[in-house]
N, C-alpha and C positions, 0 to 999 in steps of 0.2 A: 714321658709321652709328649711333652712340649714340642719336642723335634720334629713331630709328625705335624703341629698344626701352623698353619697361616690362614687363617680365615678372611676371607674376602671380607668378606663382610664386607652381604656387600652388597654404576652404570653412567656413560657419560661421555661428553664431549667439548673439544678444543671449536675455540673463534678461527679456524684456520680458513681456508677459500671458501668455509659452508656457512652460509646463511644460517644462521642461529639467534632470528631478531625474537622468534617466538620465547617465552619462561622453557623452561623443562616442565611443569606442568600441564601446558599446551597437548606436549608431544604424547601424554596418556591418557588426553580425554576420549579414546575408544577404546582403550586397555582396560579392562578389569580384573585381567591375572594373569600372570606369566609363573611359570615350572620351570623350575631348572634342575638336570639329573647331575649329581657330583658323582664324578670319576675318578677312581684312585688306577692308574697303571691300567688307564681303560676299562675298569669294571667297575659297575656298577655299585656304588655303596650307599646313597642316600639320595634325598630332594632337596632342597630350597624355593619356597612357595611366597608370592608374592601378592597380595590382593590391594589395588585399587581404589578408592572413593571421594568422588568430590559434591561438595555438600554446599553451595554458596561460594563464599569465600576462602574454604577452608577445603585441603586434599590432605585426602589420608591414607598411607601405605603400612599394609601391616604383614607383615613376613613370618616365615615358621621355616625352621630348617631342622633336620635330624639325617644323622648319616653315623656308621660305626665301622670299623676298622679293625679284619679279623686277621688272624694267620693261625692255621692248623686248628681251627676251630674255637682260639683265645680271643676274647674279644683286646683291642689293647688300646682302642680307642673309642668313645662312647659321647658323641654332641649333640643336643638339644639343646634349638636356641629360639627366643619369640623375641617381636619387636614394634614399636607403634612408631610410625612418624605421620607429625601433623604440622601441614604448611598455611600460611593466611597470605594470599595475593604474592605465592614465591619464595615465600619466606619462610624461614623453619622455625618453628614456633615451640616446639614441644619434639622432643622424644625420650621412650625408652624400654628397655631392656635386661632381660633376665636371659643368661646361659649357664645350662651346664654342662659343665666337664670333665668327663673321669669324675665325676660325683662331687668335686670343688667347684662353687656358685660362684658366678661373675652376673656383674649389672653395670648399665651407663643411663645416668638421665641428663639431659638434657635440655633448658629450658628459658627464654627469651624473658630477659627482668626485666625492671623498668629504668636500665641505662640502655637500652638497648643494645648488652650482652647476652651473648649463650654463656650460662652459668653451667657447668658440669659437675654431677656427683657421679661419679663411676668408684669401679671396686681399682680402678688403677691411677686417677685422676681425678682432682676436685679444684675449682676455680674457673675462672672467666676466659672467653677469646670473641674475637672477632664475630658481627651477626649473621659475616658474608660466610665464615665457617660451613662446612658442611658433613654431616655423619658420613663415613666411609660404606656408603649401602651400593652398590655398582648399579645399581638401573638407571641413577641420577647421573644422564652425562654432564652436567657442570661443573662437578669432581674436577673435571681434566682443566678445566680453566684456575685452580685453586690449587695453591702450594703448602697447602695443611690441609690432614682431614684429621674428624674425630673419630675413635675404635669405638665401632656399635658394640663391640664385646667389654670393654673395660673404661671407656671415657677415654684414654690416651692421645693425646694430640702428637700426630707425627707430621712432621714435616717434610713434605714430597716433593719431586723432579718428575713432569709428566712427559717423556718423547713420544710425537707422532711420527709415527713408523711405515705409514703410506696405506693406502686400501690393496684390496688383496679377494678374490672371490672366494671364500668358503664353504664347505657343505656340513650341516649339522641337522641331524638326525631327518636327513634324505631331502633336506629342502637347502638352496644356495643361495648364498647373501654375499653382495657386493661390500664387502666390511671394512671399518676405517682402527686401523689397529694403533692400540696406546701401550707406553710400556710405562709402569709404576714404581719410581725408588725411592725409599727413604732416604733425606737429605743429611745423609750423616757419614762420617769417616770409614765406616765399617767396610769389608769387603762384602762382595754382592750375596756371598754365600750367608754371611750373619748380618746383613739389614734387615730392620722388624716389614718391611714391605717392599718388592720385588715381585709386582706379577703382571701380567701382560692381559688387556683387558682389549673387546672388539666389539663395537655398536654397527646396527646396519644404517650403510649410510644414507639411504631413504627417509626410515621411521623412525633413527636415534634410540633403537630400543638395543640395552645390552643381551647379543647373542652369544657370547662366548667369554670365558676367563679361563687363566693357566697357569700355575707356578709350580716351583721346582722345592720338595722339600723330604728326601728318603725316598723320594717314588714322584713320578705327576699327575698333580691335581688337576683337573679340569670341571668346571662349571658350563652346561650346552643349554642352551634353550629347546626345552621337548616340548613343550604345549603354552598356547596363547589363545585368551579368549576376549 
């Protein structure tokens, strides 16, 4: 059932002709929760929930996703996945996470020491990188300025190619946004069909908040924004 998944896991934006002087923290202080409905082949399968909080110096995003994946009434994919991330004046201080899937447990922590590294214990990766690092969570447009991210699902650090691919007006679930589209490759030999990330991600270019993601993997996945509060 591997074949079926690429998780986002997963928001963001390029220094390109847009004014981006503010953090990406900045851009959610009237955000307190954004839903996303995940789409397989257009229907309907799951959510990904996003909730908000800033407390001083300190922002906290905490996320829940479940979605499952039936044919003829078999279920043949089954994800639940939770996550904390915690920032101190921009900076990613702390995360982490527990998924399951297909009833095999995955985890990443994540955690700012006193070299100031992100030290990682994941179920896929354990060791140091960079503090500029960022968890792969797509609401965070700064992703797009960054040639690694960390897997909220396993700790794995990939190494990314981020092309902006121009704005574009779109409609999602009956509302239009003048959206600024990015395409996501892992920076490895592989062809595009077996790189561990290939998905095409779309912020609006107003309020930098992620409305839309897609990729290609047995069928297409999409991630919409159905509700903000």
């Amino acid at each position: 059932m591997k074949k079926y998944f690429i998780l986002i896991l997963i928001v963001f934006l390029f220094i390109f002709t847009f004014n981006f002087a503010s953090g990406h923290v900045n851009h959610y202080k009237k955000v307190k929760f954004l839903k996303y409905g995940v789409f397989l082949n257009n229907e309907l399968i799951g959510t990904h929930i996003f909730n908000f909080k800033k407390e001083g110096d300190f922002f906290y995003v905490n996320t829940k996703g479940d979605f499952k994946v039936k044919k003829l009434g078999v279920v043949l994919m089954n994800y639940k996945t939770k996550s904390e991330e915690i920032y101190k004046n921009g900076q990613l201080v702390k995360f982490n996470s527990k998924t399951n899937q297909n009833e095999k447990e995955k985890f990443a922590q994540v955690i700012l020491n006193e070299k100031n590294k992100l030290y990682i214990n994941g179920s896929s990766h354990k060791g140091e990188t960079e503090s500029s690092s960022l968890v792969g969570s797509w609401w965070n447009h700064e992703i797009v300025k960054n040639s690694k991210q960390i897997s909220p699902i396993s700790g794995r650090i990939i190494n990314q190619k981020v092309r902006f691919l121009g704005k574009k007006n779109i409609l999602i679930n009956g509302k239009e946004y003048n959206a600024l589209h990015f395409h996501f490759l892992s920076d490895d030999n592989n062809s595009a069909e077996k790189k561990k990330l290939n998905i095409h991600v779309w912020y609006d270019s107003e309020t930098l908040l992620w409305v839309k993601a897609r990729y290609d993997k047995l069928g297409k996945w999409e991630y919409r924004l159905v509700e903000i509060k």
